[in-house]
C-alpha positions as CSV (number, residue, x, y, z in Angstrom):
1,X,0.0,0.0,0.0
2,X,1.1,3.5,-0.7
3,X,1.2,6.4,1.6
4,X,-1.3,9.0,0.7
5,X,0.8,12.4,-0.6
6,X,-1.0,14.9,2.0
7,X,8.4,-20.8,7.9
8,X,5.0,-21.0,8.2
9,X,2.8,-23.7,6.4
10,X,2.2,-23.2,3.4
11,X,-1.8,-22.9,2.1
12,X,-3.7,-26.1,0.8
13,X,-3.5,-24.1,-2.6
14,X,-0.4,-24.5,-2.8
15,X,-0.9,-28.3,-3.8
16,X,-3.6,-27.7,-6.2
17,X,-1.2,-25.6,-8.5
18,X,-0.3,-28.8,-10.6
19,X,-1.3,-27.2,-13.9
20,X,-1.1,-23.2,-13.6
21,X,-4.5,-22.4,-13.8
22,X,-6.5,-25.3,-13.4
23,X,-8.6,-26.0,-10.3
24,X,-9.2,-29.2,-10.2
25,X,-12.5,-30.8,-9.1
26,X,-12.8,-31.4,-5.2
27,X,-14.2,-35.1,-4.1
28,X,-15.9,-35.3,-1.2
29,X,-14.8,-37.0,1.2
30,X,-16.9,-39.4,3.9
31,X,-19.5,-37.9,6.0
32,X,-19.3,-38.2,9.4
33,X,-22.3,-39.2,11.7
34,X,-24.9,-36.2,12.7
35,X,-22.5,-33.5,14.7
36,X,-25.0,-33.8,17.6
37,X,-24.4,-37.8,17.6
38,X,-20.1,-37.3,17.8
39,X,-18.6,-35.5,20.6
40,X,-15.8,-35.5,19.0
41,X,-17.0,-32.9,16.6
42,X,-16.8,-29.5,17.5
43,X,-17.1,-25.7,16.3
44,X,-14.3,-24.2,14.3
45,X,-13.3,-21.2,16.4
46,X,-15.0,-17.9,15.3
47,X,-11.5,-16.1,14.7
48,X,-7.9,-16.7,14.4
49,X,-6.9,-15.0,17.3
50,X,-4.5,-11.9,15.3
51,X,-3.5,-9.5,18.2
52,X,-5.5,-6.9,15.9
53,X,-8.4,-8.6,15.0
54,X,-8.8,-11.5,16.8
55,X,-12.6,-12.1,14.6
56,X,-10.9,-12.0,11.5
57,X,-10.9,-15.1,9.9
58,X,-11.8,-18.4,11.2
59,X,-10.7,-21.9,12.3
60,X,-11.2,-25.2,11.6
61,X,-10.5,-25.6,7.9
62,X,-8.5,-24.5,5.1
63,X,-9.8,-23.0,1.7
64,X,-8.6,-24.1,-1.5
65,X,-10.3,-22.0,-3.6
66,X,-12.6,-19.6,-4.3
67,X,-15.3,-19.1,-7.0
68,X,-17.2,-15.4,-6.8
69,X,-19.9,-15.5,-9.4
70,X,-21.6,-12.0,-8.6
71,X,-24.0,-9.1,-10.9
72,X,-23.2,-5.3,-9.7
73,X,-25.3,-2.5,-11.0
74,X,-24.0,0.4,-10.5
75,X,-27.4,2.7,-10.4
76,X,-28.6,0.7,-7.4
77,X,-25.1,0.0,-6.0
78,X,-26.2,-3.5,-5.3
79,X,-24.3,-6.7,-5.3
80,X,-26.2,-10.1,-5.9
81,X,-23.6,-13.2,-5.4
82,X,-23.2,-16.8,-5.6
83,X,-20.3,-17.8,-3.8
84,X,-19.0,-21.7,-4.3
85,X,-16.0,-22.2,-2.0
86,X,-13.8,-26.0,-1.5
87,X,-11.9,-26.1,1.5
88,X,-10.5,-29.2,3.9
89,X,-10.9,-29.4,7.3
90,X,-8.6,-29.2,9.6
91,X,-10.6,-30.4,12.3
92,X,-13.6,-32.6,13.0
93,X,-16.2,-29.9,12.2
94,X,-19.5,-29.5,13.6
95,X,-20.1,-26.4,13.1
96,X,-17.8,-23.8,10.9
97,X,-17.8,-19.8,10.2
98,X,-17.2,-17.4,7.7
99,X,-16.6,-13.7,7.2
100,X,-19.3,-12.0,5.7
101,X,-20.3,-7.9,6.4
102,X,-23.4,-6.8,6.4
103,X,-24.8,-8.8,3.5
104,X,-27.9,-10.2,3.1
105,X,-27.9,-14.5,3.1
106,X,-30.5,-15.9,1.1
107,X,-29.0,-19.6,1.4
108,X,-26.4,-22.2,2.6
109,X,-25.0,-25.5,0.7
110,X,-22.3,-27.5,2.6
111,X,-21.6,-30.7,0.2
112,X,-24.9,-30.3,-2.0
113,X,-27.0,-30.3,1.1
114,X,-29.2,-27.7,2.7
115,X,-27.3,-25.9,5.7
116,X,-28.5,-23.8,8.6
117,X,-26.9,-20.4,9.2
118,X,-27.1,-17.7,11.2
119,X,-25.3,-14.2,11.5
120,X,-23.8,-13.4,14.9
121,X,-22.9,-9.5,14.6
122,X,-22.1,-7.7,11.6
123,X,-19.6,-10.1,10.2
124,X,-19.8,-13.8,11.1
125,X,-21.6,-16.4,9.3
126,X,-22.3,-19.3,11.6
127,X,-23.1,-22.9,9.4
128,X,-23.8,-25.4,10.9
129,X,-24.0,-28.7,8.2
130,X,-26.3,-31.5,8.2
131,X,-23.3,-33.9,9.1
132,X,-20.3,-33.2,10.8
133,X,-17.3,-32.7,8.6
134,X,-14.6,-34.8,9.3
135,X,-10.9,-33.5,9.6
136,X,-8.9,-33.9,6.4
137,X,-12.0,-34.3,4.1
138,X,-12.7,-31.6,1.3
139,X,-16.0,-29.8,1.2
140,X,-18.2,-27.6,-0.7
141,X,-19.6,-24.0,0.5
142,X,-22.6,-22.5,-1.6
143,X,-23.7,-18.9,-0.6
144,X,-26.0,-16.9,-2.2
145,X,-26.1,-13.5,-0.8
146,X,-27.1,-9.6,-1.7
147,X,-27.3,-6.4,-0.4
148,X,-25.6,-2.9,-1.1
149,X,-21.5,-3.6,0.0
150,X,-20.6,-1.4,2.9
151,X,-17.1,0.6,3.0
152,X,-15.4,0.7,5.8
153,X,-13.4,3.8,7.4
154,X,-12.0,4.6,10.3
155,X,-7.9,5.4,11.5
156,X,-6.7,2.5,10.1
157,X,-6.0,3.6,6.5
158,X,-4.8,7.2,6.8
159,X,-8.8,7.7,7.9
160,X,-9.6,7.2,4.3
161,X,-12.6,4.9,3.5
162,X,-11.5,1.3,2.1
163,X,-12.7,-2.2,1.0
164,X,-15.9,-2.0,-1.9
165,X,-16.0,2.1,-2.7
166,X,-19.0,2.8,-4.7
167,X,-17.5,5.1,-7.8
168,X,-19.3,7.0,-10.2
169,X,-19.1,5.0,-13.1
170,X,-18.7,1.7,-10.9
171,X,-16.4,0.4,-8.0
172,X,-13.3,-0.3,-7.3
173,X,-12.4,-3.2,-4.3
174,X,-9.0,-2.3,-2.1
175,X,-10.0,-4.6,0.7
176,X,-6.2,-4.2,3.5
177,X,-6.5,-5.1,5.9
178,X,-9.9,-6.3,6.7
179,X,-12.4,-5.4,4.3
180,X,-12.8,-8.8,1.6
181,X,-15.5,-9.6,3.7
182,X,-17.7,-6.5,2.7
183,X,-18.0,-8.2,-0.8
184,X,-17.9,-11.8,-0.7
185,X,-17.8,-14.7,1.9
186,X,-14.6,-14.9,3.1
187,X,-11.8,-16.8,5.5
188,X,-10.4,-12.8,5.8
189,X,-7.1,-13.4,7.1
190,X,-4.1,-13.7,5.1
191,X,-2.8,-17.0,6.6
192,X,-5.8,-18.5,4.5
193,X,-4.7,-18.3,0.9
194,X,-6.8,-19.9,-2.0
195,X,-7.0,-19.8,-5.8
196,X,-9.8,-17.5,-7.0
197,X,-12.1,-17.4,-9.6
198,X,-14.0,-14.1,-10.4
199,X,-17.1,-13.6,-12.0
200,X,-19.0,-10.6,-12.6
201,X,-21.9,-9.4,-14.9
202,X,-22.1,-5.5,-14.9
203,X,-24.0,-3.3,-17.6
204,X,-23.1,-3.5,-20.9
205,X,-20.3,-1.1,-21.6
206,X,-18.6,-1.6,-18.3
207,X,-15.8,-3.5,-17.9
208,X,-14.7,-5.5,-15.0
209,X,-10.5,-5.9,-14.1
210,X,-9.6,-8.5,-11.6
211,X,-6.5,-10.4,-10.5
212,X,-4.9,-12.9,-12.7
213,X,-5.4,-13.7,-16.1
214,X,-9.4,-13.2,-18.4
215,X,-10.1,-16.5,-19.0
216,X,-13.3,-15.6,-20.9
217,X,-16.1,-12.9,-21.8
218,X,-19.4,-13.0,-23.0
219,X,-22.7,-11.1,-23.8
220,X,-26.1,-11.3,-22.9
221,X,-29.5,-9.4,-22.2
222,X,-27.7,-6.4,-22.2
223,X,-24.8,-7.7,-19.8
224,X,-21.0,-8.1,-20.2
225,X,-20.0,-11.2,-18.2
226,X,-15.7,-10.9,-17.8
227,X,-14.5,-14.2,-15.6
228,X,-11.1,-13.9,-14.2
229,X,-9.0,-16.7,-13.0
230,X,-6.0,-16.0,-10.1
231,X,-3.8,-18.9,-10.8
232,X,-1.5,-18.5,-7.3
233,X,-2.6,-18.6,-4.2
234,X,-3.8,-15.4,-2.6
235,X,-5.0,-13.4,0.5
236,X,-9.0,-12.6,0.7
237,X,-7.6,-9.2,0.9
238,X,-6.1,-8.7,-1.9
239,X,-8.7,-9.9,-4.3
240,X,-10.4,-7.1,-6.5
241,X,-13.0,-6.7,-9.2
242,X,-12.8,-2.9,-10.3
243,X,-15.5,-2.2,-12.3
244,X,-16.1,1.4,-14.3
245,X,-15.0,2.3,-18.3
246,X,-11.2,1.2,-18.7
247,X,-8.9,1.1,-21.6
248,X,-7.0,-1.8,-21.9
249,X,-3.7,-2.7,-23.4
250,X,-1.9,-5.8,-23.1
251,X,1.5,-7.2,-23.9
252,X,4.5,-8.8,-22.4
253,X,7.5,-8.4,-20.4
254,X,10.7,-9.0,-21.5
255,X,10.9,-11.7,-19.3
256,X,7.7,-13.4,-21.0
257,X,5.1,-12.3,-17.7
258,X,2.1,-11.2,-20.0
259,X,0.8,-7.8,-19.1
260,X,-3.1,-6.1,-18.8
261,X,-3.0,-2.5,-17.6
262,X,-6.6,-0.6,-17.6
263,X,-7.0,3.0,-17.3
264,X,-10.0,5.0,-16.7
265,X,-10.4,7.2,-19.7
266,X,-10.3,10.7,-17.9
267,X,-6.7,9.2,-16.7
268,X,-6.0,8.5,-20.1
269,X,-6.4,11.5,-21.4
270,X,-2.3,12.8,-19.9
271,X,-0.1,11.9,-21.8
272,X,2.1,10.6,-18.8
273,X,-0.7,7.8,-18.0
274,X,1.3,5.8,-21.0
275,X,4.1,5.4,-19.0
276,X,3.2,3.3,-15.8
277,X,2.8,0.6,-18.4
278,X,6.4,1.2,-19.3
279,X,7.1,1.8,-15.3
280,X,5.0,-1.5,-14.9
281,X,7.3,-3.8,-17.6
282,X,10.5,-2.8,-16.3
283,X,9.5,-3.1,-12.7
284,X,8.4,-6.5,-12.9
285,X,11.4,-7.6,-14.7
286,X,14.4,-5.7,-13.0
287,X,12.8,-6.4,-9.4
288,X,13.0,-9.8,-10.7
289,X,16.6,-9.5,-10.6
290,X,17.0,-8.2,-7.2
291,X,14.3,-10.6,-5.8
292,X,14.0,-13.9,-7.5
293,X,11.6,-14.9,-10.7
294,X,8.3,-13.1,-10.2
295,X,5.9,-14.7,-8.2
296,X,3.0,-15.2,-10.2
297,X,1.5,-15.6,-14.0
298,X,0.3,-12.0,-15.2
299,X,1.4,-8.6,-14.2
300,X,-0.2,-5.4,-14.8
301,X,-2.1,-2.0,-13.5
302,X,-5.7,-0.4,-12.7
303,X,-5.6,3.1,-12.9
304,X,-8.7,4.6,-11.5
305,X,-9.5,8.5,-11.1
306,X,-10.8,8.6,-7.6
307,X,-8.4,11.3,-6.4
308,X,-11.0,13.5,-6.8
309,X,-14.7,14.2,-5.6
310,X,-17.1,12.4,-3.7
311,X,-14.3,9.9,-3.2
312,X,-10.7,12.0,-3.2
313,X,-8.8,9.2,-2.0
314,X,-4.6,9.5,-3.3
315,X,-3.9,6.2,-2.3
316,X,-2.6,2.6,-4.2
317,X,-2.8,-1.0,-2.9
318,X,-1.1,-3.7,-4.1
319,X,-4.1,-5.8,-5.5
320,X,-2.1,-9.6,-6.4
321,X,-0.7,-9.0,-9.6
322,X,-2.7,-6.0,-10.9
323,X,-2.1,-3.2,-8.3
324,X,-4.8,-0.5,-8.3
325,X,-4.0,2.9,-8.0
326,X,-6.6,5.7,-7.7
327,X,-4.9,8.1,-9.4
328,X,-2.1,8.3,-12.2
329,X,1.0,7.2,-10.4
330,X,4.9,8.1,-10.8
331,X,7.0,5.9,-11.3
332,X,8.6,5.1,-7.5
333,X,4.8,4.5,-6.8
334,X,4.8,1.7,-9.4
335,X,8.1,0.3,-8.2
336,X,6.6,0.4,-4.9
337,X,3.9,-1.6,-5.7
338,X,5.1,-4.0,-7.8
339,X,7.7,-5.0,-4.9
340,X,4.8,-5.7,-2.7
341,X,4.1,-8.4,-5.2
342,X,7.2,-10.2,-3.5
343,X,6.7,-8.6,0.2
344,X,3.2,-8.6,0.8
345,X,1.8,-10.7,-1.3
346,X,3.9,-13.6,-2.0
347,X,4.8,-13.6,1.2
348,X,2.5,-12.4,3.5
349,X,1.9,-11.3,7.0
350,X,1.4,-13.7,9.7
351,X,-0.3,-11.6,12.2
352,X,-1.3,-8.0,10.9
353,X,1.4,-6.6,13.6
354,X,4.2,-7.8,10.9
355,X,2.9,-5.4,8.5
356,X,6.3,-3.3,8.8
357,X,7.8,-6.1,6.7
358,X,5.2,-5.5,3.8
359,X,5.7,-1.8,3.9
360,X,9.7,-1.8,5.3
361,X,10.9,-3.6,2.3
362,X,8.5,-1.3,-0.4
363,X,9.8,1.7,0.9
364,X,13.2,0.0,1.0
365,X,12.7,-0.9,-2.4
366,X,12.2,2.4,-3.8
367,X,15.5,3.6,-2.2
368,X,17.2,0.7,-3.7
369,X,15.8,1.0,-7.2
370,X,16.8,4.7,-7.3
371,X,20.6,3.9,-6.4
372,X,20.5,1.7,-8.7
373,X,19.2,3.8,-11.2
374,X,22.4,6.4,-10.6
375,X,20.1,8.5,-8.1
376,X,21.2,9.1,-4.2
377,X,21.8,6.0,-2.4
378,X,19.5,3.8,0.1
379,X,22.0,5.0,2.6
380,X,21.9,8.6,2.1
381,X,17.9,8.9,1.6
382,X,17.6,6.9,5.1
383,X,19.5,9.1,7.0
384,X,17.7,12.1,5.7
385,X,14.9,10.7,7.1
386,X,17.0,9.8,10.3
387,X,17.7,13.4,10.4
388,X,14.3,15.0,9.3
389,X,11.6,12.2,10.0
390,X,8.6,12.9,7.4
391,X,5.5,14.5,8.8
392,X,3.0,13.1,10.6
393,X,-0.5,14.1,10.2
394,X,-2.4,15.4,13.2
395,X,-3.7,13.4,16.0
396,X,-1.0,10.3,15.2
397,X,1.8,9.3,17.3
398,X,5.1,11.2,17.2
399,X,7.1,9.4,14.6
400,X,10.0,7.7,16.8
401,X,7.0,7.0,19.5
402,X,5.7,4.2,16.9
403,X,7.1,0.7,17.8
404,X,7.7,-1.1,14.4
405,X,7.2,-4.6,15.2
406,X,3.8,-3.6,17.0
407,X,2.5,-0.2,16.0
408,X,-1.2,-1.1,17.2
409,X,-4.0,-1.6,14.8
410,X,-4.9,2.0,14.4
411,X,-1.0,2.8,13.8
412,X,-0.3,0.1,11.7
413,X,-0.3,1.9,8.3
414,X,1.5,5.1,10.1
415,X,4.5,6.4,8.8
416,X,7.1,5.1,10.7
417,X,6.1,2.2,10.1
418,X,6.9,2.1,6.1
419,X,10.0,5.1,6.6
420,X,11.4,3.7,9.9
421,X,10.8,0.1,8.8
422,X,12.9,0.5,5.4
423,X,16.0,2.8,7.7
424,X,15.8,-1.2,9.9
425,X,16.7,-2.6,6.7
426,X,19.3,-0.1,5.4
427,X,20.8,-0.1,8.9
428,X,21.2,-4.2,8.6
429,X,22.5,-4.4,5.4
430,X,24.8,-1.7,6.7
431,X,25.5,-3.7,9.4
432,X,26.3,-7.2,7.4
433,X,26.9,-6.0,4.4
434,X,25.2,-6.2,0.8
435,X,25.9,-9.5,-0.4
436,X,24.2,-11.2,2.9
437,X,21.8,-8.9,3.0
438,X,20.0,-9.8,-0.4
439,X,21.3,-12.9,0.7
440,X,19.1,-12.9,3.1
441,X,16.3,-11.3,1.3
442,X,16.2,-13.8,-1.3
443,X,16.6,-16.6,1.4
444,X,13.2,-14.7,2.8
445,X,11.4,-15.1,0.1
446,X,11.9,-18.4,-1.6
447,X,11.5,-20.2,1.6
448,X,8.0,-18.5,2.2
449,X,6.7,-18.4,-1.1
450,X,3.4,-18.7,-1.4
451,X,2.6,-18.5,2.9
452,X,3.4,-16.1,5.6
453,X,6.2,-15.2,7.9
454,X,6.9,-12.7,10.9
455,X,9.2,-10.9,12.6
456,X,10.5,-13.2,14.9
457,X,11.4,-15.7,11.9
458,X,12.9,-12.7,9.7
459,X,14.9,-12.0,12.7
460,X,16.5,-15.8,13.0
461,X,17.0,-16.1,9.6
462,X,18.9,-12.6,9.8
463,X,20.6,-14.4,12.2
464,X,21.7,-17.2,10.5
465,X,22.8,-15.8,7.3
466,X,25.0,-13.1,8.8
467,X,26.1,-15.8,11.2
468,X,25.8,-12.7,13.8
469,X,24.1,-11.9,17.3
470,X,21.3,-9.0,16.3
471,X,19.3,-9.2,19.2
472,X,20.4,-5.8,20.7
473,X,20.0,-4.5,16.7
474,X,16.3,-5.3,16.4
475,X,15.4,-4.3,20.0
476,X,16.7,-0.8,19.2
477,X,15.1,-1.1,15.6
478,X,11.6,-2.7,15.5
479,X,10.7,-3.2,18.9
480,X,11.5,0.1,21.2
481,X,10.4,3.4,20.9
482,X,12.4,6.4,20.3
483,X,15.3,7.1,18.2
484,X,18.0,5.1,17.7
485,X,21.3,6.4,18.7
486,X,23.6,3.2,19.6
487,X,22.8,-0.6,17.2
C-alpha cells in the first residue's frame, strides 16, 4: 500500500497448483455421523486469534479455492452473489464460520445439502451442516447472498474509506486489511490463501479488471460477463473486481510475464498515463533481478481516477498482480507496488502486527531502485529521514513513539512504520553488508513463497545468514520506541 501524498505452512492451494491455472475438481470426502451424535466434533473457532483482530478469519479448515460468481449495477449499487467455495478441514467440524459484512444470506449449501446459518454480529456467518465434517475431508460452501457492499473507514488507513468504494461509473475493491469480507464470503485473514475465480456481470459497456489472467467474456440481455482466473494462491484481501469504463492494453515483459493494464479514460487523457505501463514492464522484470523470478502468471495495472470528488482518495494497494491505484501514479509508486508483489503478497503477513515487513521492504525498495538507477543512495535517503523524520499528520503518534514490530492496529499503516521500517533494513545491510543482505532477502522469500512469515522468523533467519548476534539491533530497531542512537 502506498502512503497518501498529503516458515509457516504453506496454504492447501499451494498443492492444487499442478497445472497453472486449473482448479481441479474437489471429491468429497466421507461424511461423518450427525455432529449432535459425535462428541468428537466441535465448532471451528470464530476467529484466528490476530492480536488486531482477533474475529478476522476463522478456524477449523482450510480453503482451497474460491469461485465469486456475482452481478453489480452500479445505479442501485447492489451486489447479488453466488459464492461456491472447496476447502478441507482441519478439524472434526461440527459447526464452521465465515466472514461476511453486512450482507444479506438468502441460502447455505455445505456438500450439496441444505445448511442452517445464522449471523452473529455484523460479520460472522455461523453454518452449521447437516453432518459433521470430518478432519482432512474436502468440502463444498454455496452462498447466495445480496445487499448494497458497505465501506469501511476509520484510522486504520490514513482515515480514508476502504474495501468495496461505490464510484461513479462503478467500483473499485482495495479490501487491506480487513475489508474482503464487505464483498464476498470470506476466510479474511491472510494465513488463508486460496486460488480465485471471479465472475462478474455489470452493464453493458462496463468493464470488469480483476487479479490474474481473463479467462473468458461474453454477452447477454444487455450484460458483459468478464471471468477472471487467479492462478497462485492469494489473501481474501487482496482480491479485486474494479469495475467502471477502462482502456486496456496488453503485452508482455521482457521476461515473458504477459501484461493487462486498464486505465479510466479521464486518466487516459495525460499523456504521462502511457508510461506506468512502461514503469510496470520494467519493474516486474528488474525487481525480478533483485528478488528472484516473479511470483506469479500475469502482471499489470488499474488506474482509476478517484483522487477527486465524492471519493478524493490519493492512495494505491497492491491488488495480487494488478495493483490498483486511484490516481495516475509516478513511477517510485509503481516500483513500490510492484515489490509488494514479493513482500506482501507472496509472502504475506502472519499476524497483521508484521505489516512493517510489507511496507519496510517497499519503501526499501524504492530507495534501492533509485541507487541503482544512478540517483542518491539507500544509505543517504535513510539518514535524511533519520535526520528529518517525514511529517506526521495530526492526532498520530510522534514518529520515533511508533514501535515497528507492533505499531497497534490503528497505527499500523503510520509512517514510521513504512520510513522507519525501510531505515531497519538499510541499517542491517549496513550492518552485514550487501551480499548477505540480499542474501538474506532472497533466502526470505523463496523459503516463504506462497505463505506467511513474521518478525520473529525474519529475525533468525537474519541471524543465520549473517552468522551474527542481532538481538540488541532489532530491540533498538523494531521493537523500542524512540530514536536510535547506539545498534
Amino acid at each position: 500500500m502506498a502512503i497518501p501524498r498529503s516458515a509457516h505452512r504453506l496454504p492447501l492451494a499451494v498443492a492444487a497448483l499442478g497445472v497453472a491455472g486449473a482448479v481441479g475438481a474437489v471429491a468429497f470426502g466421507p461424511l461423518a455421523p450427525a455432529a449432535t451424535a459425535d462428541t468428537r466434533y466441535r465448532p471451528g473457532a470464530a476467529g484466528l486469534g490476530d492480536p488486531y483482530f482477533p474475529d478476522l478469519g476463522n478456524g477449523g479448515y482450510d480453503v482451497g479455492h474460491y469461485h465469486l460468481k456475482t452481478a453489480y449495477d452500479p445505479d442501485t449499487d447492489r451486489l447479488t452473489g453466488t459464492a461456491t467455495i472447496t476447502a478441507t478441514a482441519t478439524q472434526n467440524l461440527s459447526r464452521f464460520n465465515l466472514d461476511l459484512y453486512k450482507m444479506n444470506v438468502r441460502s447455505v449449501r455445505v456438500n450439496g445439502a441444505a445448511a442452517s446459518f445464522a449471523r452473529t454480529g455484523e460479520r460472522e456467518l455461523e453454518i452449521t451442516p447437516r453432518r459433521g465434517l470430518r478432519t482432512r475431508a474436502p468440502f463444498t460452501v454455496v452462498v447466495r447472498y445480496d445487499g448494497v457492499p458497505q465501506t469501511l473507514g476509520g484510522p486504520i488507513v490514513f482515515d480514508l474509506p476502504y474495501g468495496f468504494l461505490h464510484t461513479r461509473d462503478g467500483a473499485t475493491v482495495v479490501s487491506e486489511p480487513n475489508a474482503a469480507s464487505t464483498w464476498f464470503p470470506a476466510n479474511d485473514h491472510p494465513r488463508d490463501k486460496a486460488l480465485f475465480t471471479i465472475e462478474t456481470t455489470v452493464p453493458r459497456g462496463l468493464k470488469v479488471i480483476a487479479n490474474g489472467h481473463l479467462v473468458r467474456r461474453w454477452s447477454a440481455r444487455g450484460k458483459d460477463t468478464f471471468l477472471w482466473r487467479e492462478d497462485r494462491p492469494m489473501a481474501p484481501y487482496l482480491a479485486t473486481a474494479s469495475i467502471g469504463r477502462f482502456n486496456v492494453s496488453t503485452t508482455t515483459t521482457g521476461k515473458g510475464v504477459p501484461q493487462l493494464d486498464a486505465v479510466d479514460p479521464e486518466v487516459a487523457s495525460d499523456p504521462d498515463s502511457l508510461s506506468t505501463p512502461r514503469h510496470t514492464t520494467r519493474a516486474t522484470d528488474e525487481l525480478a533481478d533483485y528478488f528472484g523470478a516473479y511470483p506469479f502468471t500475469s502482471t499489470g495495472s488499474i488506474i482509476e481516477n478517484n483522487a477527486v470528488p465524492p471519493l478524493n482518495i490519493d492512495n494505491a494497494l497492491e491488488t495480487q498482480t494488478r495493483p490498483t491505484y486511484q490516481k495516475q501514479p509516478i513511477e517510485k509508486g509503481v516500483v513500490h507496488e510492484i515489490s509488494h508483489q514479493w513482500f506482501g503478497n507472496s509472502v504475506s503477513v502472519h499476524r497483521w502486527k508484521d505489516v512493517w515487513l510489507n511496507e519496510g521492504y517497499a519503501l526499501w525498495t524504492e530507495k534501492y531502485w533509485a541507487e541503482r538507477h544512478g540517483g542518491q543512495s539507500a544509505r543517504a535517503a535513510f539518514q535524511q529521514f533519520y535526520d528529518n523524520p517525514p511529517p506526521i499528520p495530526p492526532g498520530r503518534p510522534a514518529f520515533w513513539d511508533v514501535v515497528v514490530a507492533d505499531p497497534t492496529r490503528d497505527q499500523m499503516f503510520h509512517r514510521a512504520v513504512y520510513f522507519r521500517g525501510g531505515m531497519a533494513l538499510q541499517a542491517l545491510r549496513d550492518r552485514i553488508g550487501d551480499e548477505r543482505f540480499l542474501r538474506l532477502t532472497r533466502t526470505w522469500l523463496a523459503d516463504n513463497k506462497y505463505g506467511t512469515g513474521s518478525t520473529e522468523e525474519f529475525e533468525a533467519l537474519a541471524e543465520k545468514i549473517s552468522g551474527q548476534d542481532l538481538d540488541r539491533f532489532f530491540k533498538v530497531w523494531l521493537h523500542t520506541p524512540g530514536k536510535p542512537t547506539t545498534w
